[in-house]
PyMOL Python script that loads the backbone (N, CA, C, O; Angstrom):
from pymol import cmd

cmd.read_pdbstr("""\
ATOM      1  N   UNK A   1     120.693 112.099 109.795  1.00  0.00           N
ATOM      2  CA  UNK A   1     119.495 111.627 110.453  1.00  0.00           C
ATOM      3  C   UNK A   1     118.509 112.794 110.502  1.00  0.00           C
ATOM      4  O   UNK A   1     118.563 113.901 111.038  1.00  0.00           O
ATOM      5  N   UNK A   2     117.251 111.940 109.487  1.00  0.00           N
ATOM      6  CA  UNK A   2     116.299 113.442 109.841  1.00  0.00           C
ATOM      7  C   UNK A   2     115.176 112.842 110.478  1.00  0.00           C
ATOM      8  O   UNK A   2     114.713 111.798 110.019  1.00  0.00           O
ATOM      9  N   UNK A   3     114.591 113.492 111.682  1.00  0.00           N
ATOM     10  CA  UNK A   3     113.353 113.235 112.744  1.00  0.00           C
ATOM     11  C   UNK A   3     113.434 111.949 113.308  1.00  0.00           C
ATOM     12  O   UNK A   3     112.446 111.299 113.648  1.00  0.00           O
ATOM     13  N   UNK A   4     114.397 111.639 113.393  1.00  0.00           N
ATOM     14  CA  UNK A   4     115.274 109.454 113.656  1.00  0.00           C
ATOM     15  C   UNK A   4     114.875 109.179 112.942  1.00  0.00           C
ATOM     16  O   UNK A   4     113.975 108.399 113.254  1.00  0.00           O
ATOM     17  N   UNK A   5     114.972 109.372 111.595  1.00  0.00           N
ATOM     18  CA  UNK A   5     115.156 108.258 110.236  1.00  0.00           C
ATOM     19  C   UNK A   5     116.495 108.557 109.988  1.00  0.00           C
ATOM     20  O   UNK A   5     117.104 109.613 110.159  1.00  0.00           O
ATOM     21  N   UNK A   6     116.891 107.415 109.535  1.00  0.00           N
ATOM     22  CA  UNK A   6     118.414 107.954 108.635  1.00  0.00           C
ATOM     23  C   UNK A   6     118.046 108.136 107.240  1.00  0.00           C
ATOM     24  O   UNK A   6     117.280 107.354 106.675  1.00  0.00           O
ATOM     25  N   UNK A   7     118.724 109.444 106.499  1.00  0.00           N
ATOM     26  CA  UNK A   7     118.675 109.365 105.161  1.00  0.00           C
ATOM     27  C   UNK A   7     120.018 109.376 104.606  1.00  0.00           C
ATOM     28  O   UNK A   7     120.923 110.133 104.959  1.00  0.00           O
ATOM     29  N   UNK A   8     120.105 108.048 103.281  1.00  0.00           N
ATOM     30  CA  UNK A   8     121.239 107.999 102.678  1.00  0.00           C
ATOM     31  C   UNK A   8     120.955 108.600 101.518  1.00  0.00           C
ATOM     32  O   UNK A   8     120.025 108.271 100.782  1.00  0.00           O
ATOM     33  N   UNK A   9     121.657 109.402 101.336  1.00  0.00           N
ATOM     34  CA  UNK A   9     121.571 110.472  99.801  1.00  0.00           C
ATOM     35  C   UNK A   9     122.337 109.883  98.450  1.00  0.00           C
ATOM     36  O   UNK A   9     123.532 109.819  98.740  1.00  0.00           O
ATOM     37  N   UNK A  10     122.158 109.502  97.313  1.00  0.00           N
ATOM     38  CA  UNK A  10     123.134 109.454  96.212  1.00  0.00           C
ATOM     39  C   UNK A  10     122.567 110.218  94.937  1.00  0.00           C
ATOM     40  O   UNK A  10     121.829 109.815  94.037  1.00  0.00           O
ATOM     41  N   UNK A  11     122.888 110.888  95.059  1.00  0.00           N
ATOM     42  CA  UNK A  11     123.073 112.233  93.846  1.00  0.00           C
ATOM     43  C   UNK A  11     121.805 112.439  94.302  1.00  0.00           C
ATOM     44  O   UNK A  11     121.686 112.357  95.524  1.00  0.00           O
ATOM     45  N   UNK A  12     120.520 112.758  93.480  1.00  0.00           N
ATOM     46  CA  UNK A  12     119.457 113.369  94.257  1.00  0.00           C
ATOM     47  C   UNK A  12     118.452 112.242  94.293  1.00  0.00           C
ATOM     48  O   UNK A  12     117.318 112.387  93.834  1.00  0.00           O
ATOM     49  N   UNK A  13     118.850 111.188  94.810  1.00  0.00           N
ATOM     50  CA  UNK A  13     118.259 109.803  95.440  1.00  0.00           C
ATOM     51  C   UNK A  13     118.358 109.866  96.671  1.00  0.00           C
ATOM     52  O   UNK A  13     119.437 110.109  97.211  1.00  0.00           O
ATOM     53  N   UNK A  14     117.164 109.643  97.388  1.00  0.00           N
ATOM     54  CA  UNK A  14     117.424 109.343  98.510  1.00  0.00           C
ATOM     55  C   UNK A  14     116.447 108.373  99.631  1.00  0.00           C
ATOM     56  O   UNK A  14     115.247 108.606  99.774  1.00  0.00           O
ATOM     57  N   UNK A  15     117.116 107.340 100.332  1.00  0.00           N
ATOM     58  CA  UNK A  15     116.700 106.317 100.790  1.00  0.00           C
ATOM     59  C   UNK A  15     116.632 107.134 102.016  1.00  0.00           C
ATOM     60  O   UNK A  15     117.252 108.143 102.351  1.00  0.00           O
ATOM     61  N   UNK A  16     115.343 106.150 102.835  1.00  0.00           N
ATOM     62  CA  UNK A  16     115.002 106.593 104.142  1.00  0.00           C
ATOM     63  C   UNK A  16     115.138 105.578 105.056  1.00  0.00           C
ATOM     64  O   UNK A  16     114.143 104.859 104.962  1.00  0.00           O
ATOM     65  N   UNK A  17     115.891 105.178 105.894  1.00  0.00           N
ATOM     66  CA  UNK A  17     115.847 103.812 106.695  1.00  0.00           C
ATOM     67  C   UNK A  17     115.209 104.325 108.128  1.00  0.00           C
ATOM     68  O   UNK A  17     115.267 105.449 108.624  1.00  0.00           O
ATOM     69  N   UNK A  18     114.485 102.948 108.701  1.00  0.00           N
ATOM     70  CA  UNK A  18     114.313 103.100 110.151  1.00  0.00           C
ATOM     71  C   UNK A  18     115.164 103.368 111.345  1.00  0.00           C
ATOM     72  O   UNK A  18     114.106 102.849 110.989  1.00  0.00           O
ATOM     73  N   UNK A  19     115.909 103.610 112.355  1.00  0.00           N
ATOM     74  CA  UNK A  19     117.043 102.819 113.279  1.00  0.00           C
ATOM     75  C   UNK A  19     117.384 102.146 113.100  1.00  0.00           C
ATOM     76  O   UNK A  19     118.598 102.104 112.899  1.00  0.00           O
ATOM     77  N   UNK A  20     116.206 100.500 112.986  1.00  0.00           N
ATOM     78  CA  UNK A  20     116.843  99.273 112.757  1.00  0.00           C
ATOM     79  C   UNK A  20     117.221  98.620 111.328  1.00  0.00           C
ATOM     80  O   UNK A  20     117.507  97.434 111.167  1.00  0.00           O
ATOM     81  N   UNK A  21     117.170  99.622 110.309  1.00  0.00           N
ATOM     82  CA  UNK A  21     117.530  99.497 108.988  1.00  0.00           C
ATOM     83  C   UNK A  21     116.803  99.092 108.051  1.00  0.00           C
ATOM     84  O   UNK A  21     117.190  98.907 106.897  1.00  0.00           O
ATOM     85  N   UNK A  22     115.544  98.897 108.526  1.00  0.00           N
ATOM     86  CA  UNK A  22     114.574  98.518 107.349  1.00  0.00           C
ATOM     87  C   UNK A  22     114.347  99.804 106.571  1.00  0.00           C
ATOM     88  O   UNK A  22     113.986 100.839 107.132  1.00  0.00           O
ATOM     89  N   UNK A  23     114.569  99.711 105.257  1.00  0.00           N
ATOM     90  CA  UNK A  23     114.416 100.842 104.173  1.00  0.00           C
ATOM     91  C   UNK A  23     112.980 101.019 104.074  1.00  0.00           C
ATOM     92  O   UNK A  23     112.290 100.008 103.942  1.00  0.00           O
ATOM     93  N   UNK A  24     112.317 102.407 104.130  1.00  0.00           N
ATOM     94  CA  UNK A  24     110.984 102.818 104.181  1.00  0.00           C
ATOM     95  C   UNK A  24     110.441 103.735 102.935  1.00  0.00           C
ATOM     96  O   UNK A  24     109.310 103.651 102.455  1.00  0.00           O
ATOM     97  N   UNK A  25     111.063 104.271 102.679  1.00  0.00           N
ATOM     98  CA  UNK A  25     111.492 104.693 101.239  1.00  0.00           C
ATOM     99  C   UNK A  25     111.888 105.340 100.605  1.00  0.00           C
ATOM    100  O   UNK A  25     112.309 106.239 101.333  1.00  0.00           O
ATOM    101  N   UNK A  26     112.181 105.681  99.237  1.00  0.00           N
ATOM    102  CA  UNK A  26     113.072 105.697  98.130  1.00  0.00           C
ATOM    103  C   UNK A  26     112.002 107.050  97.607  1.00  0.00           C
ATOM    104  O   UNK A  26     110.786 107.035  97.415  1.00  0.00           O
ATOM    105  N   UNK A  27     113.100 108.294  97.462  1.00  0.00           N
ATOM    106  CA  UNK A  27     112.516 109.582  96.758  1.00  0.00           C
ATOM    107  C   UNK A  27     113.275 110.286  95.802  1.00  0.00           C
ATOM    108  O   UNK A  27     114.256 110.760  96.375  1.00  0.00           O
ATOM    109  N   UNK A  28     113.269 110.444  95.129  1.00  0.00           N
ATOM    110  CA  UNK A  28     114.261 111.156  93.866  1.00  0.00           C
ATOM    111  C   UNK A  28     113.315 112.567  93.569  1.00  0.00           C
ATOM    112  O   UNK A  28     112.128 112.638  93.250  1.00  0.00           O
ATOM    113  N   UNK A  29     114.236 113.563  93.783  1.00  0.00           N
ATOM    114  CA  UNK A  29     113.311 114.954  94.358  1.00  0.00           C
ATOM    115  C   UNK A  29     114.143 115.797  92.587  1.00  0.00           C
ATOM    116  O   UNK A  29     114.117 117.025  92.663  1.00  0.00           O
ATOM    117  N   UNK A  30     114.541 115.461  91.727  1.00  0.00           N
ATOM    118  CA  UNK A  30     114.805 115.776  90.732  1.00  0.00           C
ATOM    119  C   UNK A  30     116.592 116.318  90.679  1.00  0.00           C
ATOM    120  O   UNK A  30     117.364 116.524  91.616  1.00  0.00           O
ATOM    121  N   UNK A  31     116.804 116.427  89.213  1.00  0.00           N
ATOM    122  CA  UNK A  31     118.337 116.600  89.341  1.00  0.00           C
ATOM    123  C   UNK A  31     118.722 118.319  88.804  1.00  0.00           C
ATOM    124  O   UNK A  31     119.202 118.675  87.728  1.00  0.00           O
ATOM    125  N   UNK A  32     118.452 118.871  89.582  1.00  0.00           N
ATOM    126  CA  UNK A  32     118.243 120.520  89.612  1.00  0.00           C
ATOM    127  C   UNK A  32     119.475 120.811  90.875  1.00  0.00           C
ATOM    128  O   UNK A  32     119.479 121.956  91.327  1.00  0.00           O
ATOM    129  N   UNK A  33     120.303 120.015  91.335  1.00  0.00           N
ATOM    130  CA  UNK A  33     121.254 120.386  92.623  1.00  0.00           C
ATOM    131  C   UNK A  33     120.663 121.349  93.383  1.00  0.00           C
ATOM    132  O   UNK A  33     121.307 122.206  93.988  1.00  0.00           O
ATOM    133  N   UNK A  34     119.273 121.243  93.389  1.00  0.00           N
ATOM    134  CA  UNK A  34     118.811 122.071  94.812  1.00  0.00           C
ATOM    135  C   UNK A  34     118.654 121.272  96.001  1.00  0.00           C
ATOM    136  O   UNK A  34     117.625 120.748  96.426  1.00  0.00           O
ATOM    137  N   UNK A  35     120.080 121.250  96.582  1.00  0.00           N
ATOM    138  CA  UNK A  35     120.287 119.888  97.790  1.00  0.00           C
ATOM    139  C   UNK A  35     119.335 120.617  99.183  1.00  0.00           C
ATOM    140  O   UNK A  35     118.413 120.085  99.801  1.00  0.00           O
ATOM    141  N   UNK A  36     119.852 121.792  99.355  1.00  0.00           N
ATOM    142  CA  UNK A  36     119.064 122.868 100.940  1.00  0.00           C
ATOM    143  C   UNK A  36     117.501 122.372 100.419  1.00  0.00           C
ATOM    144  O   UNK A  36     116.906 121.645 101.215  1.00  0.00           O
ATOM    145  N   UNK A  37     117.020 122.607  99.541  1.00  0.00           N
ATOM    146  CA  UNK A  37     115.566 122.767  99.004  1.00  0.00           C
ATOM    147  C   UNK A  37     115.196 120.845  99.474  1.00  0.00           C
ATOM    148  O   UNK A  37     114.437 120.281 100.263  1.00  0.00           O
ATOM    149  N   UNK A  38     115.968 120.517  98.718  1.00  0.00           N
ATOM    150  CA  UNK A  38     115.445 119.288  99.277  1.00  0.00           C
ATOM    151  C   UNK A  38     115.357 118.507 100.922  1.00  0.00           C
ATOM    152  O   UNK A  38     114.517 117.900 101.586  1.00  0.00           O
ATOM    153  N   UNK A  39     116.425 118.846 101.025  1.00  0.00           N
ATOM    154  CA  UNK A  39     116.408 118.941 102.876  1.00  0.00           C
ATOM    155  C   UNK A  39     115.251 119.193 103.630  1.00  0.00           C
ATOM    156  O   UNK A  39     114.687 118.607 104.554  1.00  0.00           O
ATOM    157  N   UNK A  40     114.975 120.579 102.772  1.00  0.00           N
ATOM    158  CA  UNK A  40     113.494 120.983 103.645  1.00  0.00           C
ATOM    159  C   UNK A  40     112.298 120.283 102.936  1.00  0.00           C
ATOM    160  O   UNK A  40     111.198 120.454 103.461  1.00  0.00           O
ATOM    161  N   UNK A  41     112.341 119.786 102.209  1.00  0.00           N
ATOM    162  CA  UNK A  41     111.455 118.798 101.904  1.00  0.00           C
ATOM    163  C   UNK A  41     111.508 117.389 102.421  1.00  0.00           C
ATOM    164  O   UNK A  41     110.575 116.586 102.427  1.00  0.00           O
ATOM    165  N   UNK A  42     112.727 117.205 102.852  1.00  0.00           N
ATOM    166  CA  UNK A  42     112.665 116.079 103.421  1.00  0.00           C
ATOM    167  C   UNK A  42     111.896 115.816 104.672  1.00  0.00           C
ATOM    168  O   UNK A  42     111.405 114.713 104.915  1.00  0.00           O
ATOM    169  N   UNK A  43     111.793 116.920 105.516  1.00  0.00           N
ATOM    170  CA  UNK A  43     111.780 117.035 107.016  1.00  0.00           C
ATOM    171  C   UNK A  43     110.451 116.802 107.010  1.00  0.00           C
ATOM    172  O   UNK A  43     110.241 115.645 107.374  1.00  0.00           O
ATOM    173  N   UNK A  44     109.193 117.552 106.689  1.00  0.00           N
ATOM    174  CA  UNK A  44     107.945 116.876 106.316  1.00  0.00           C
ATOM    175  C   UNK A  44     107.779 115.262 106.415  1.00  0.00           C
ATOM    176  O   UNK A  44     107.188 114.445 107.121  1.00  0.00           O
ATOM    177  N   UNK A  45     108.772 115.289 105.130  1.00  0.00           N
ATOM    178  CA  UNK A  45     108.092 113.521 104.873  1.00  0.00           C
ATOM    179  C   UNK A  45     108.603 112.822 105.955  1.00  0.00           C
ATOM    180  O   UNK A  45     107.768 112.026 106.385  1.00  0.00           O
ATOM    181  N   UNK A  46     109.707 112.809 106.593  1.00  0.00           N
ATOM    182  CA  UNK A  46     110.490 111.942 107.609  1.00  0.00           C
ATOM    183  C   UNK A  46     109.733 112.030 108.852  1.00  0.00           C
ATOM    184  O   UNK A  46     109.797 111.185 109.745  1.00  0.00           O
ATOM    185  N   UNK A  47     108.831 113.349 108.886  1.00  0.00           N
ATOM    186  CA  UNK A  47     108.597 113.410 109.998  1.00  0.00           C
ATOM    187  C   UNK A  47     107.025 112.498 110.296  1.00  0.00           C
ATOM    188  O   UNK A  47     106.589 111.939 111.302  1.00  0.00           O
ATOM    189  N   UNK A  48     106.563 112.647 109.128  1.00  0.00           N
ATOM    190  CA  UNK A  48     105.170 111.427 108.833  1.00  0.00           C
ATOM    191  C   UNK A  48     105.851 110.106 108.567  1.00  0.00           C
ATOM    192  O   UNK A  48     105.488 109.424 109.525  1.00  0.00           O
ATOM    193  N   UNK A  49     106.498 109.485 107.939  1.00  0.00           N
ATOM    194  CA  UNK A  49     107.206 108.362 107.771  1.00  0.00           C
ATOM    195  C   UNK A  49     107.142 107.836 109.309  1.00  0.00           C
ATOM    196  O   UNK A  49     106.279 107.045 109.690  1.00  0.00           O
ATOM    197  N   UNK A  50     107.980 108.274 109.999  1.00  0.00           N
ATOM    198  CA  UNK A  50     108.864 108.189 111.867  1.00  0.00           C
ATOM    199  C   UNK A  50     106.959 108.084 112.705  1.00  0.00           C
ATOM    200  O   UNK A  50     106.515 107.232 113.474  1.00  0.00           O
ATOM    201  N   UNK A  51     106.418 109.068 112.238  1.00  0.00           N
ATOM    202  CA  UNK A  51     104.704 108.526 112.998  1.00  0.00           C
ATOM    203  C   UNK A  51     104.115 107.539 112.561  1.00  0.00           C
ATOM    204  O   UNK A  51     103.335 106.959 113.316  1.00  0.00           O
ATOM    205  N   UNK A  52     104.288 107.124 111.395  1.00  0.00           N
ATOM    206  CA  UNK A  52     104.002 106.077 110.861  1.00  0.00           C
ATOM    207  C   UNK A  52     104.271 104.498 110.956  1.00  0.00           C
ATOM    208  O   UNK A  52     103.669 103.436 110.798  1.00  0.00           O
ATOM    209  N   UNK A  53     105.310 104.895 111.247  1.00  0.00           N
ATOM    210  CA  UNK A  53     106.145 103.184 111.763  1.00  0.00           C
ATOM    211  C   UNK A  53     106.792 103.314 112.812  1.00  0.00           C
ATOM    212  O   UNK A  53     107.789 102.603 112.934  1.00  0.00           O
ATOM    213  N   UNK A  54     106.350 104.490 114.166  1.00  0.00           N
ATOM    214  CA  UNK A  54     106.628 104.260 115.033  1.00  0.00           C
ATOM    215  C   UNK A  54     107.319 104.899 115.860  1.00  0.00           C
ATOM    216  O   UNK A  54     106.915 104.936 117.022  1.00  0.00           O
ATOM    217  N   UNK A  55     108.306 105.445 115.569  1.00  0.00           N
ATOM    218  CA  UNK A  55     109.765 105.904 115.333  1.00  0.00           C
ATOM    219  C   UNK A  55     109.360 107.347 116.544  1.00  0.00           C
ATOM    220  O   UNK A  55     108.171 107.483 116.831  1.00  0.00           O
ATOM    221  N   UNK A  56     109.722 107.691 116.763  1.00  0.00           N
ATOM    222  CA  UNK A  56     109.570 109.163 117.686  1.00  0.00           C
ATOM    223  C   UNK A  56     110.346 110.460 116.995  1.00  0.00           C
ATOM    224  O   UNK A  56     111.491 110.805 117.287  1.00  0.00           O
ATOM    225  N   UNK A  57     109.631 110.997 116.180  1.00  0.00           N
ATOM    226  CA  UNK A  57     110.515 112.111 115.645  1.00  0.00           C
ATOM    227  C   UNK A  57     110.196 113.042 115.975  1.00  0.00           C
ATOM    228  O   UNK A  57     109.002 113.267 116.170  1.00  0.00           O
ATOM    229  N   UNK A  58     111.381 114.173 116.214  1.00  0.00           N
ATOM    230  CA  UNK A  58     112.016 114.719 116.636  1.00  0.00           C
ATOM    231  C   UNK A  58     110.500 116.252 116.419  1.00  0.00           C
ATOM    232  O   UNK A  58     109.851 116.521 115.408  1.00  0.00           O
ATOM    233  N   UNK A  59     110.451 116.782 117.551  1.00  0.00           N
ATOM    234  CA  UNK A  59     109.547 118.297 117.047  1.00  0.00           C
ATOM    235  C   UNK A  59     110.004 119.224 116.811  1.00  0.00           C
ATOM    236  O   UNK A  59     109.311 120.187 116.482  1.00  0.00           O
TER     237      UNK A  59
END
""", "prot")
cmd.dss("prot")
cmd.show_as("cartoon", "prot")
cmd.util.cbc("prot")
cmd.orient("prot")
């Protein structure tokens, strides 16, 4: 869970769901196994996503 989104990861896919499971979206950050790198890229977007639809994420 990043900023209360959940993210489900598959290989370097990764889905972003709400709490209540509506999928918000779908990012494929390239296949370079830079998983840490992407993490911190994630946190950005999750954290605009979660203001976006509502969500209270995390500061």
């Amino acid at each position: 869970m990043i900023n209360n989104l959940y993210v489900v990861q598959r290989g370097q896919q990764y889905a972003i769901f709400t709490p209540q499971g509506i999928q918000i979206g779908l990012l494929f950050l390239g296949q370079d196994g830079q998983y840490a790198k992407d993490v911190a890229a994630l946190g950005p977007i999750t954290k605009a996503l979660a203001k976006r639809w509502g969500v209270n994420p995390k500061d």
